[in-house]
Backbone as CSV, one residue per row, in Angstrom:
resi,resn,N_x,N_y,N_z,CA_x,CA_y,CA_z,C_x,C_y,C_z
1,UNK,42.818,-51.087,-59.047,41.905,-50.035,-58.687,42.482,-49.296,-57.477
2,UNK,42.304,-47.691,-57.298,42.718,-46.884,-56.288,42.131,-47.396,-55.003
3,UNK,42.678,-47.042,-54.217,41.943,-47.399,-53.129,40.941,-46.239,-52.340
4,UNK,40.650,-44.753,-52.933,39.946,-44.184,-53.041,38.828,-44.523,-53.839
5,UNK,38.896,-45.098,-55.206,37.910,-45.383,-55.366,37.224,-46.527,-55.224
6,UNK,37.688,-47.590,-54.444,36.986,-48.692,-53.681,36.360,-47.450,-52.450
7,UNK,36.575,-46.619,-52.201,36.070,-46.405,-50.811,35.043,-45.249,-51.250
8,UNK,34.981,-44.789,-52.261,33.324,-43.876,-53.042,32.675,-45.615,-53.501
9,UNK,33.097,-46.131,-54.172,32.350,-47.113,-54.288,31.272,-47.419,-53.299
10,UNK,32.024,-47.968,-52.275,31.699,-48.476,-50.870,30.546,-47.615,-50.412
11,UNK,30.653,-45.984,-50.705,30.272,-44.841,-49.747,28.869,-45.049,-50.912
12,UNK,28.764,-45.086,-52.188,27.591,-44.920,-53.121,27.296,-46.104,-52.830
13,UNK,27.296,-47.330,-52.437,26.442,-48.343,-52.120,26.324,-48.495,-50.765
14,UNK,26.462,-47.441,-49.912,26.168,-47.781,-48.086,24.920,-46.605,-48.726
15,UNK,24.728,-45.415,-49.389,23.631,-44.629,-49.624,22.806,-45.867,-50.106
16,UNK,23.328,-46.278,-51.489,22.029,-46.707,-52.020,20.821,-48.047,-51.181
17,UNK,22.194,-48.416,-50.591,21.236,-49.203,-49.381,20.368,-48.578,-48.270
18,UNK,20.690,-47.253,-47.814,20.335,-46.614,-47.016,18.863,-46.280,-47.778
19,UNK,18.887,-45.912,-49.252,17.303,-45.345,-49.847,16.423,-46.201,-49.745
20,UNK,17.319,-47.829,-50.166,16.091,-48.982,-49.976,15.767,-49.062,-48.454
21,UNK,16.584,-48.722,-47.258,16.017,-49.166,-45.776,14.919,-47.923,-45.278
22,UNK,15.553,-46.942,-45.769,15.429,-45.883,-44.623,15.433,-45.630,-43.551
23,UNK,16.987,-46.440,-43.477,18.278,-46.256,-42.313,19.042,-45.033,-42.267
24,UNK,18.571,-43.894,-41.313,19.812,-43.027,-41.726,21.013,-43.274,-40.854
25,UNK,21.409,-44.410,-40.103,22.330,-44.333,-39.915,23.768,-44.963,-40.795
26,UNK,22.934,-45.737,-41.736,23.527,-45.833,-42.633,24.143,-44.802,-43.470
27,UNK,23.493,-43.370,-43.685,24.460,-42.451,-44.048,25.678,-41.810,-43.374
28,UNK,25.295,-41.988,-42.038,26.365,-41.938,-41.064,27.475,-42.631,-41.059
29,UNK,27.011,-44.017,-41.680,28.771,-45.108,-41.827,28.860,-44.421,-43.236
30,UNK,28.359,-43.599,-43.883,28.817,-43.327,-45.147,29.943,-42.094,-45.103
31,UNK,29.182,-41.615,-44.213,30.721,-40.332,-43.680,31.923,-40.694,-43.529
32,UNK,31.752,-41.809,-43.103,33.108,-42.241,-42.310,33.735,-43.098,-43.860
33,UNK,33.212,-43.516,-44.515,33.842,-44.102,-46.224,34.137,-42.908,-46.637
34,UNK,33.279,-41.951,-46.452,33.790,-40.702,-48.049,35.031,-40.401,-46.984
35,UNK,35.055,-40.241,-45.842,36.294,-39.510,-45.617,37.377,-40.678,-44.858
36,UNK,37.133,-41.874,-45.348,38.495,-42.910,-45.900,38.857,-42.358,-47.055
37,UNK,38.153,-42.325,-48.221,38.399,-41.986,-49.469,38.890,-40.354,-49.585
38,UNK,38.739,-39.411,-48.864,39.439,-38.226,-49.078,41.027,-39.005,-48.454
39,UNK,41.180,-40.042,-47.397,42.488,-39.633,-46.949,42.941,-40.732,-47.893
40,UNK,42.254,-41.359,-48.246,42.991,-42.236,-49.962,43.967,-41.520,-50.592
41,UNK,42.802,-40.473,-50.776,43.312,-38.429,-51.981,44.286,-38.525,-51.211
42,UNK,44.546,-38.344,-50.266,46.008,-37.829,-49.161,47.177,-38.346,-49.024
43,UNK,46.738,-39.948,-49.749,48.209,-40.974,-49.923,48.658,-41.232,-48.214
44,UNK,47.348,-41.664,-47.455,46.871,-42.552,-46.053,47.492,-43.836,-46.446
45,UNK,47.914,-44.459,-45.615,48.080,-45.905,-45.858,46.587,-46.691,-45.596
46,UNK,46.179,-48.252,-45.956,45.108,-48.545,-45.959,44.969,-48.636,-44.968
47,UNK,45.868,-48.813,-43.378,45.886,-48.850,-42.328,44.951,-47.287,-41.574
48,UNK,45.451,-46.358,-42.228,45.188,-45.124,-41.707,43.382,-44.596,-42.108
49,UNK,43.480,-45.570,-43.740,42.306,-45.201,-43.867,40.985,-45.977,-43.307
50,UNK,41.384,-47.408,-42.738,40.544,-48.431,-42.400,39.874,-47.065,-40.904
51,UNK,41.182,-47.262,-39.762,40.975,-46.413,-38.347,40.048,-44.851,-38.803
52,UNK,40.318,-43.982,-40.051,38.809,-42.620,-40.340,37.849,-43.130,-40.264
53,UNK,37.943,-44.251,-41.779,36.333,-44.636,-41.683,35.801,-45.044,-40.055
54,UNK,36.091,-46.027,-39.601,35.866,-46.330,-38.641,35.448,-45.527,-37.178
55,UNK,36.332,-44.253,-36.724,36.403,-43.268,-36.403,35.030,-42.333,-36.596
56,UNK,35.097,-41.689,-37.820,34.317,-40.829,-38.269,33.040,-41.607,-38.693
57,UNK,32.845,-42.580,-39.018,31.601,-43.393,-39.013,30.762,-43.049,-37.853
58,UNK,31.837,-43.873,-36.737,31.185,-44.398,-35.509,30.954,-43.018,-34.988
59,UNK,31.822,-41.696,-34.725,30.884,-40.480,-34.113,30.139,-39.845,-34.782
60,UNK,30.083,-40.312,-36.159,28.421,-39.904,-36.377,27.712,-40.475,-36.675
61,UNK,27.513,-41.753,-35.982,26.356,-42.699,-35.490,26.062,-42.312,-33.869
62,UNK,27.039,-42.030,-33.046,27.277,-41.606,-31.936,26.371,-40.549,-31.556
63,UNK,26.549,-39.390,-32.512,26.216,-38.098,-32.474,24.821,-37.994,-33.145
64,UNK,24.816,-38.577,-34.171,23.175,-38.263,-34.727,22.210,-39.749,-33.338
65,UNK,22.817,-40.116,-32.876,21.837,-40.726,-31.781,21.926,-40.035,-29.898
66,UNK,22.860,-38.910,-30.506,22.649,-38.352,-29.004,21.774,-36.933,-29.690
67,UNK,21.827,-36.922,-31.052,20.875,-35.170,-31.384,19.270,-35.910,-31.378
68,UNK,19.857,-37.140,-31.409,17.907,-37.722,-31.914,17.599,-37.969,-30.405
69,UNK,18.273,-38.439,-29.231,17.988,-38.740,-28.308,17.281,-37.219,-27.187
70,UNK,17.711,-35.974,-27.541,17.443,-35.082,-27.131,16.888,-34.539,-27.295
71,UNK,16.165,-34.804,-28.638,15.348,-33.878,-29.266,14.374,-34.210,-28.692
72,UNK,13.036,-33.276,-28.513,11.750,-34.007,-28.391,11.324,-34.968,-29.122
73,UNK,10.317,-35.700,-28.882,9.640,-37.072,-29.454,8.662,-36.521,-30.232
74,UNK,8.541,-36.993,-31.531,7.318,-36.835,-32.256,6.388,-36.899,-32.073
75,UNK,5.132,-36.021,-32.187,3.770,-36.181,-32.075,3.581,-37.734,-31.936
76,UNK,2.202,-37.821,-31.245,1.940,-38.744,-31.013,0.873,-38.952,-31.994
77,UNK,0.671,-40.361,-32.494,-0.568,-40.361,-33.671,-2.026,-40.399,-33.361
78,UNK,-1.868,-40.453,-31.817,-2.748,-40.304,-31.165,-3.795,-38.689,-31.399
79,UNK,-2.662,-37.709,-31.810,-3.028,-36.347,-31.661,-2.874,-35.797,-33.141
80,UNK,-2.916,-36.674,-34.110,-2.990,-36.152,-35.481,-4.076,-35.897,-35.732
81,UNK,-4.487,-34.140,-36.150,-5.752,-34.588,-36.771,-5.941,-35.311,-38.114
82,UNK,-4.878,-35.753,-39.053,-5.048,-36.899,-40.408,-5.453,-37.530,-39.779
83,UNK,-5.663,-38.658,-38.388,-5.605,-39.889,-38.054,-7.002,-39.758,-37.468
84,UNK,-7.139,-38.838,-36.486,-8.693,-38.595,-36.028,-9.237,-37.665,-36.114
85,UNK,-10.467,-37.466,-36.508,-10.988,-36.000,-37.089,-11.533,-35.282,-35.640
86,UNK,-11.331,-36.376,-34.967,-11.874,-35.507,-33.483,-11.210,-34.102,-32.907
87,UNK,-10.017,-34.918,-33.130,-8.904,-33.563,-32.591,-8.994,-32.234,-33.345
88,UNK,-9.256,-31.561,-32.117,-9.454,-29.999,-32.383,-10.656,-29.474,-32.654
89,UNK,-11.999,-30.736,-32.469,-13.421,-30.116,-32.003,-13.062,-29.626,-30.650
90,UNK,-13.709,-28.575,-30.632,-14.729,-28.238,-29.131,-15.617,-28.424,-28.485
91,UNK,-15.224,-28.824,-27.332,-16.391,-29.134,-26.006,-16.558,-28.673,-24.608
92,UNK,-17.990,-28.219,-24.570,-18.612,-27.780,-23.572,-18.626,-28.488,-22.274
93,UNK,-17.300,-28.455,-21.307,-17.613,-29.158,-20.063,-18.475,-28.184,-19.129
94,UNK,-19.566,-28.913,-18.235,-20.174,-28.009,-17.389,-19.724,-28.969,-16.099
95,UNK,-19.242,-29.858,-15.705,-18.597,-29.696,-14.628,-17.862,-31.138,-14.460
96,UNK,-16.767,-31.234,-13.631,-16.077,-32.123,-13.863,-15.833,-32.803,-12.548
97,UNK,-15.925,-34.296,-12.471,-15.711,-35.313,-11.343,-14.819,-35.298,-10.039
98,UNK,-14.936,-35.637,-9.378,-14.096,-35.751,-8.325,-12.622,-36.421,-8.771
99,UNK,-12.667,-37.593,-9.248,-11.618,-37.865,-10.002,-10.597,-37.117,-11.442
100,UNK,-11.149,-36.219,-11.575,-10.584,-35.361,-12.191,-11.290,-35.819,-14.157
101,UNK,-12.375,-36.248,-13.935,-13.063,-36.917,-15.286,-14.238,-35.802,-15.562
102,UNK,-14.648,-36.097,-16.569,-16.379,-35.203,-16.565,-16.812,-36.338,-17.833
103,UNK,-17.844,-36.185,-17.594,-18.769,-37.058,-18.965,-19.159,-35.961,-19.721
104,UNK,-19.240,-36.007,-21.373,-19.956,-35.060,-21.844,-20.285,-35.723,-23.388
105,UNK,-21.972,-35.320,-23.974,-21.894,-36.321,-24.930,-21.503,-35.307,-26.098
106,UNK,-20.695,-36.218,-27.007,-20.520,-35.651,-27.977,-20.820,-36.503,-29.000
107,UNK,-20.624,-36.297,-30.123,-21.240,-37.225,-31.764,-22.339,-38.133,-30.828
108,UNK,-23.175,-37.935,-30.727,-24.451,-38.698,-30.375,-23.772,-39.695,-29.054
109,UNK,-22.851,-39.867,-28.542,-22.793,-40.384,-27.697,-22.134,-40.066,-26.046
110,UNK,-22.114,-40.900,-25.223,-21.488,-40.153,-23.568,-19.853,-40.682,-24.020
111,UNK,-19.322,-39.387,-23.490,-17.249,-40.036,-23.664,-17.268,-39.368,-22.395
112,UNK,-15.631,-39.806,-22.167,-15.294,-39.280,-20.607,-13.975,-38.901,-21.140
113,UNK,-14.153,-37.540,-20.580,-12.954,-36.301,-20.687,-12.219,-36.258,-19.429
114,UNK,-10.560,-36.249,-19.828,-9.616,-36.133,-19.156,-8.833,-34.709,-19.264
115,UNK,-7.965,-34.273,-18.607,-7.230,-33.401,-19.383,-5.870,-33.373,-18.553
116,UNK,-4.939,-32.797,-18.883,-3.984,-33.224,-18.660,-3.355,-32.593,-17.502
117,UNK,-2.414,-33.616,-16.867,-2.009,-33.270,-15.438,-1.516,-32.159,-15.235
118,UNK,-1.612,-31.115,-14.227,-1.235,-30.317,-13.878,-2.670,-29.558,-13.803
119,UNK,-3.398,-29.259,-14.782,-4.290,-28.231,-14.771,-5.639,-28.147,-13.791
120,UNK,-6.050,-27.075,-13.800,-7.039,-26.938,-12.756,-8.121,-27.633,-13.581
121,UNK,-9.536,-28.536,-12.897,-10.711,-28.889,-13.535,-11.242,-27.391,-13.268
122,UNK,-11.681,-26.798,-14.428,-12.543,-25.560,-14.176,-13.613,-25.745,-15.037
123,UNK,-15.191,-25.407,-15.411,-16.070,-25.801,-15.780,-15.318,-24.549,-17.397
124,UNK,-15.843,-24.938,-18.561,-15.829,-24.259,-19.607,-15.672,-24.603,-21.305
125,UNK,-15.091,-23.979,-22.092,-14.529,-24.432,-23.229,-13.517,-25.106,-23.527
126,UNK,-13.543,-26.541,-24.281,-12.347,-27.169,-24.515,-12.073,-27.540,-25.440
127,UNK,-11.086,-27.765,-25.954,-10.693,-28.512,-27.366,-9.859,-29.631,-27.049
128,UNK,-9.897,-30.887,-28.180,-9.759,-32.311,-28.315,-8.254,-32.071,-28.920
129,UNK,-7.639,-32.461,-27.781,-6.072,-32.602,-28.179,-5.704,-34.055,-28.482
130,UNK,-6.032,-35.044,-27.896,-5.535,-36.959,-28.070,-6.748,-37.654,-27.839
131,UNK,-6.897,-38.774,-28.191,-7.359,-39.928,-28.342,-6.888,-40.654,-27.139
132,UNK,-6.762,-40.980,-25.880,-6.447,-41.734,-25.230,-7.816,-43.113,-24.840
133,UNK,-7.244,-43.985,-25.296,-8.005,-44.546,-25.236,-9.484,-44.849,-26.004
134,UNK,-10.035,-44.888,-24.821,-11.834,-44.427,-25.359,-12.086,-43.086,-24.349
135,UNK,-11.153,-42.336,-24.153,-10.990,-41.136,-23.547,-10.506,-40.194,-23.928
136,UNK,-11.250,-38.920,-24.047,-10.952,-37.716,-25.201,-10.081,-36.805,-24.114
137,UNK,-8.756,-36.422,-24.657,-7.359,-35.250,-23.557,-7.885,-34.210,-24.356
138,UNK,-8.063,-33.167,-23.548,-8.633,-31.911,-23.946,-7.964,-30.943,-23.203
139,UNK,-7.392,-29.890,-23.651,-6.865,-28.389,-23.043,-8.258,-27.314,-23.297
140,UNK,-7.457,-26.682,-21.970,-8.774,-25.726,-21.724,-8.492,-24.389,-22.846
141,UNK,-9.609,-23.909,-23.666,-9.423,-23.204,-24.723,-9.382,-21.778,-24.003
């Protein structure tokens, strides 16, 4: 057998393992097989082709964990409205604590509203951005 095609071999079973994990960095060591197997095509020695894979694997495991590392962070599930139907009612604060809290009842009961650092407490309209806790994060609408 070629030694290109041990190395698609290799590259169609690092995917198909990757569908059962849903590892993508497993497609990332797959880069680095398909392009052992192009320098197979190239008549690489197995020496030359062991150091690509290896190579080209590893910087794009490298690289898709410095694009994931930079990116912002995913919503929090805290702030889905699928997860809580709260998020994105509105509420009427009429005035808010010394500690930077206000009580206000909502669905038949008293919750205590936070909102998030930086902003001024000003009395008015708000909407339900997170779930913290047993504490509703609200931006001022």
């Amino acid at each position: 057998m070629a030694d290109s095609t041990l190395w698609w071999l290799l590259t169609g079973a690092t995917v198909a393992v990757e569908l059962f994990t849903g590892t993508f960095y497993l497609l990332m060591l797959a880069i680095g097989m398909a392009a052992a197997a192009l320098a197979a095509h190239a008549g690489a020695s197995t020496t030359v082709q062991l150091v690509v894979a290896a190579l080209v694997g590893s910087a794009s495991v490298v690289g898709w964990y410095l694009i994931k590392k930079r990116r912002a962070g995913d919503a929090s599930v805290r702030s889905m409205r699928s997860v809580n139907l709260d998020i994105g009612e509105l509420l009427q604060i009429d005035e808010w604590n010394a500690d930077g809290t206000a009580t206000v009842k909502y669905r038949g009961a008293q919750w205590t509203v936070i909102q998030r650092p930086g902003n001024a407490a000003t009395p008015g309209s708000y909407r339900v951005a997170e779930l913290v806790g047993n504490r509703l994060l609200v931006d001022k609408v």
